[in-house]
N, C-alpha and C positions, 0 to 999 in steps of 0.2 A: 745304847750308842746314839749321840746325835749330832748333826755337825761335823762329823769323820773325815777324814781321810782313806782312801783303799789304795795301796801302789799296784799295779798290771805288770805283772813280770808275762815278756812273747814267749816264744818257745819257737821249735824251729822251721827254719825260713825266714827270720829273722835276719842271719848272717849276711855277710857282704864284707871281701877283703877293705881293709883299711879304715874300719868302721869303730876304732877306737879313735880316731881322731876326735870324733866328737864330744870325745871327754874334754877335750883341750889338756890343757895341763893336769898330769897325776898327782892326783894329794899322795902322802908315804899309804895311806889306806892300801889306796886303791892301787899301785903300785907291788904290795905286799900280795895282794890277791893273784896277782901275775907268778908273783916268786911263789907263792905255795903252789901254783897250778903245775909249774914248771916242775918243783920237785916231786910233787904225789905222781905226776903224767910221765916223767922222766922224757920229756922235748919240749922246747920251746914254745908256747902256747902263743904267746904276744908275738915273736915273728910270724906264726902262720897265719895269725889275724891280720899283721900287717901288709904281709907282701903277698901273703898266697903259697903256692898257687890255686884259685877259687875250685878246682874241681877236691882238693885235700882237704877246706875248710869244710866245703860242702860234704862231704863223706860226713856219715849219721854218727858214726864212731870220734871225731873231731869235731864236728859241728855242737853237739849236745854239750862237752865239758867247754866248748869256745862261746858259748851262749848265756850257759850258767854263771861264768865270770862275769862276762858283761853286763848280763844283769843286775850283777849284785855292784858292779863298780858305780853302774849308772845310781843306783841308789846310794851311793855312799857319798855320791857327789850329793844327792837331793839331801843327806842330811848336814854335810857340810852348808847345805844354803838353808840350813832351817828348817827344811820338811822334815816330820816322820809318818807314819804311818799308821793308823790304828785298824787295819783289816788289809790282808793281803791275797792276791788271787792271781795264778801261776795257769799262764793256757799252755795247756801239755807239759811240754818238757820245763814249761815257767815256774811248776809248781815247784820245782825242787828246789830255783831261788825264794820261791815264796818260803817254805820250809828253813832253807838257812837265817833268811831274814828275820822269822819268826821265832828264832831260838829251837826249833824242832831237831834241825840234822846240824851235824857239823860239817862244816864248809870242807875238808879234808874229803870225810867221808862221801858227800852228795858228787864232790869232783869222781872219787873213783867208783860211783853206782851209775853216773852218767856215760862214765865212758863204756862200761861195762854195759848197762841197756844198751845203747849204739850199735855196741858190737854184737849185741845178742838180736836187737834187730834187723844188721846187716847177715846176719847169718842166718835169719829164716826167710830172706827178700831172696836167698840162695835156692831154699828148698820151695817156698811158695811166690813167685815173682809177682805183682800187683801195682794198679793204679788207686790215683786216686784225682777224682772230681770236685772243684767247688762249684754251687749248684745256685742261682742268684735269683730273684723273686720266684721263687717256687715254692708253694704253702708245703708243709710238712705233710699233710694230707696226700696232697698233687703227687710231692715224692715216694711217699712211702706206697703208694698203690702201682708207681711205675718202678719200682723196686720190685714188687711181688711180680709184675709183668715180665721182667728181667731173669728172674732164679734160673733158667733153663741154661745162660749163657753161663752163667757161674755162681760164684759167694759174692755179693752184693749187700752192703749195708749201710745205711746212715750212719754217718761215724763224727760227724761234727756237728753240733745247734748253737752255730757262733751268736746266731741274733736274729730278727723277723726276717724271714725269706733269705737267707743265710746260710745256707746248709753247705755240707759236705758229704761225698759219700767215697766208701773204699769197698776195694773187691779184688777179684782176678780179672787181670785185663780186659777180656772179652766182654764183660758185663758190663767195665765201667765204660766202655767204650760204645756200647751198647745205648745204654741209660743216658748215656752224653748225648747219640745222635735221634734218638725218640723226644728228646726236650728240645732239639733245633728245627728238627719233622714239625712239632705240633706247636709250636711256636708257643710254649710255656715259658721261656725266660731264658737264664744262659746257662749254660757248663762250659767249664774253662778245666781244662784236663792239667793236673798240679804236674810240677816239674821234683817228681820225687819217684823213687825206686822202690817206693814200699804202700804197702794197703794199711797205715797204720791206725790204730785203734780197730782195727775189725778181728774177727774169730781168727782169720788168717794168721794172727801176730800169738796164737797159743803157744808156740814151743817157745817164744822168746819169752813169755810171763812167765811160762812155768819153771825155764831157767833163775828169772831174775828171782823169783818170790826165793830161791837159796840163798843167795847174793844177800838182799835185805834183811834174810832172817837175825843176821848176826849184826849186823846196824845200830843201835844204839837212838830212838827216839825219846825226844822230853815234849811231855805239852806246849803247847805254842802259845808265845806270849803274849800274843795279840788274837785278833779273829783271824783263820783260817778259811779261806771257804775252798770245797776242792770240788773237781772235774766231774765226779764218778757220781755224784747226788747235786752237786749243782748248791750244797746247805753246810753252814761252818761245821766243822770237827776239830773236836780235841784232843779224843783220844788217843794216845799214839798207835795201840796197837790196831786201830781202825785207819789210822793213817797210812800205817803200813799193809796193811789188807788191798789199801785203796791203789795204792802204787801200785801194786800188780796189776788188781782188777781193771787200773786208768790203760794199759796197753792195748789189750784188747776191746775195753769198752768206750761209747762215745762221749765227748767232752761237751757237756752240758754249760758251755760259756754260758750264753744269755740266761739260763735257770739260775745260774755265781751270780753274774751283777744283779738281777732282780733280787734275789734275798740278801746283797750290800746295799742294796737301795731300803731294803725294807729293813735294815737293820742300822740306818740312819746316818750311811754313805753320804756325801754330798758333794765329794768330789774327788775326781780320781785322776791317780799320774800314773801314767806306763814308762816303767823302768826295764826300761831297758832301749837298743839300736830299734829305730823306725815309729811307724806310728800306725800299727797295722791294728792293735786293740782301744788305743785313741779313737779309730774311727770307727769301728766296733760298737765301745761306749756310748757313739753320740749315736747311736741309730736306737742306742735301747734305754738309756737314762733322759728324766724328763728336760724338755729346751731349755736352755738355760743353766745347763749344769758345768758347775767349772772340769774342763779337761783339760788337760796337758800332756803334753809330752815330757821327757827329764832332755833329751836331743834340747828343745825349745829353751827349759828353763836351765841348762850349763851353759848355752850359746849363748843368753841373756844378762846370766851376769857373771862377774869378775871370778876366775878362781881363788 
C-alpha cells in the first residue's frame, strides 16, 4: 500500500443534537440510510438526531445506532466528492461503520448489533456503575504504576492508548476518582473525569460481552474489502471469524488507537479523513502521524464544496 487513504470513523461522544446539518444537503444515499435505520429501529432516528432531546440521544442504546449512521452518511458524502478509502479504522463503537464500509457487516445488521451492545451495556452500568477518566501527558509508565497503587479502591484499568500521553482509564467509581485526584496531588498532568455512565472497555463490561458474543454469533461476516485495522491488536484483520472474536473481546478490552494509526502509517497511509460529526480523531492523528500529513475532517471537506 502506498499513497493511501485511511477514513477515521468516531465512535461515541461524538453525538450532539442537530449534528446532521453538517451534511448540508442529502444525496438519495445518504437519506436511504435514515429510512433503513428507521425501519430496522422501528422510531425515528433523524428526528432524535435532530431535535433531541440530548439526554435520549445520549443514552448508549440510541447514541451507538445514531452514530453508526452518521458515520457512514458522512462518508457517502466523501465519496460523492471523490474520496474513497483504501484502509479504514473505527475508534470503538467506529469500528462497526468501519466494517459496513468495508463490505464486512451489512449496514441492516451492524444497525441492530449496535443498538443491542448499547443496551447490553446500559444493562451492566445497572449491575456494575463506573467512571471513566481521560488522563493527559502522563507516560503509560507513570499511569500504569499509579493504577497498581489504586487496586485497593476498586477495578481500575487502562482502557484507552488514544496517542503519546493520551490515555484513558475505566473502573468503579472510587478508583477512578481516586487515580484522577493522585494525578492533580503530584502534579503529573491532567484527568478530566468523562461525562459517561459506564467503565467501558474494562473487565467491568464482562456480562455485556458475554451477552453480545450470542448476538454476533448468528451475524453473517465477509472479508473486508479493503485494509481493516481494529482496536483489540491495534494490526489489519481479515479474517471474519477473528473479526468477530474481536468484537467481543473490543468491549471489555482497551482500544489500542495509536498502535491502528502507527501500523496505517506503516502500511503506507498518507493521509487520513475522519468520517464522521467532530474532529476528535483529526486531532488525534496529528499528535501521532508525521508533520505534514494531510488530515481532514469530512465536517471540513462537505462544508467546502458544492453538494
Amino acid at each position: 500500500m502506498s499513497g493511501k487513504t485511511a477514513f477515521l470513523f468516531p465512535g461515541q461522544g461524538a453525538q450532539s443534537v442537530g449534528m446532521r446539518e453538517k451534511l448540508g444537503s442529502l444525496s438519495a444515499r445518504q437519506q436511504e440510510l435514515f429510512r433503513q435505520a428507521e425501519k430496522v429501529l422501528g422510531f425515528a432516528l433523524d428526528k432524535l438526531i435532530d431535535e433531541g432531546p440530548e439526554f435520549e440521544l445520549t443514552r448508549t442504546s440510541n447514541a451507538q445506532p445514531a452514530l453508526l449512521v452518521m458515520d457512514l452518511a458522512h462518508a457517502e458524502g466523501l465519496r460523492a466528492r471523490g474520496r474513497e478509502a483504501d484502509a479504514v479504522l473505527g475508534h470503538s463503537l467506529g469500528e462497526y461503520a468501519a466494517l459496513v464500509w468495508a463490505g464486512t457487516l451489512a449496514f441492516e445488521d451492524a444497525l441492530r448489533l449496535v443498538r443491542v451492545r448499547g443496551q447490553l451495556m446500559e444493562g451492566a452500568v445497572l449491575r456494575t456503575p463506573g467512571k471513566m477518566a481521560a488522563v493527559l501527558k502522563v507516560t503509560v509508565a507513570q499511569l500504569s504504576a499509579l493504577v497498581e497503587e489504586c487496586q485497593d479502591a476498586g477495578v481500575l484499568e487502562i482502557t484507552n492508548f488514544n496517542g503519546p500521553e493520551q490515555l484513558v482509564v475505566s473502573g468503579e467509581a472510587e478508583a477512578v476518582e481516586t487515580v484522577a485526584e493522585l494525578i492533580r496531588e503530584r502534579r503529573l498532568g491532567r484527568a478530566v473525569l468523562l461525562n459517561v455512565s459506564a467503565p467501558f472497555h474494562s473487565s467491568l463490561m464482562m456480562p455485556a460481552a458475554e451477552a453480545f458474543r450470542a448476538e454476533i454469533g448468528g451475524v453473517e461476516l465477509l472479508p473486508p474489502r479493503m485494509t481493516f485495522i481494529d482496536n483489540v491488536t491495534g494490526r489489519p484483520e481479515a479474517d471474519p471469524a477473528q473479526i468477530r472474536r474481536k468484537l467481543v473481546r473490543q468491549i471489555v478490552e482497551p482500544v489500542r488507537w495509536e498502535q491502528a494509526m502507527r501500523t496505517a502509517l506503516e502500511l503506507g497511509v498518507e493521509q487520513f479523513v475522519e468520517s464522521g460529526p467532530g474532529s476528535v480523531l483529526a486531532a488525534l492523528a496529528k499528535r501521532i502521524a508525521p508533520p505534514g500529513t494531510p488530515i481532514v475532517t469530512a465536517e471540513a471537506i462537505l462544508a467546502d464544496a458544492p453538494g
